[in-house]
Phi, psi and omega in degrees: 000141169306154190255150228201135175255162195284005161285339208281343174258347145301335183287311193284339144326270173327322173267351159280018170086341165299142178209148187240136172220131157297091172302144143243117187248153165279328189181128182246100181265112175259099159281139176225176182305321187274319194200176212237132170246126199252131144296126164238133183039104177249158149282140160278052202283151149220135199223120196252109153239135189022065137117337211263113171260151181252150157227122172258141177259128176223135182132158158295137181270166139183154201294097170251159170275132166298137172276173163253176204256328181295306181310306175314319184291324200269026178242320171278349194247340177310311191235007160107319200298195171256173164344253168353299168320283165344297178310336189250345186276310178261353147296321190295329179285000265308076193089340201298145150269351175284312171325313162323303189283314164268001162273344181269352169273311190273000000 
């Protein structure tokens, strides 16, 4: 196969019914049950073929862990602190919570 410069492979796009659009997007969050995956400034592709769209994510990720609403009390009630503390004392731990509890004691 021929080496293709992207107009000539957007034309051969277009005539197979395909079209590409460029989000500009700031930030892409994939929630899954277990963790959260955040895009900070992605490229953003979307791509429509006969009505069914694809969406590509391109960029650094990172990864958090979902809290619990449970995980968040017993952190809180462990160490005196607030909400806001708790929260960031266990990402920054990444979920563990005896982690959580001893970086906010000692």
């Amino acid at each position: 196969m021929l080496p293709m410069n992207d107009r000539q492979m957007r034309m051969m796009m277009k005539k197979m019914g395909i079209q590409m659009k460029e989000i500009k997007a700031e930030r892409v969050i994939i929630e899954t049950a277990e963790k959260n995956y955040v895009f900070r400034n992605p490229a953003v592709t979307v791509m429509d073929m006969k009505g069914e769209k694809t969406y590509q994510i391109v960029g650094e990720v990172t990864v958090q862990p979902k809290l619990n609403e449970e995980d968040i009390t017993l952190v809180m009630e462990q160490t005196g602190k607030g909400r806001e503390e708790a929260e960031r004392a266990l990402k920054d731990a990444g979920g563990d919570i005896a982690q959580a509890i001893l970086n906010l004691t000692s």
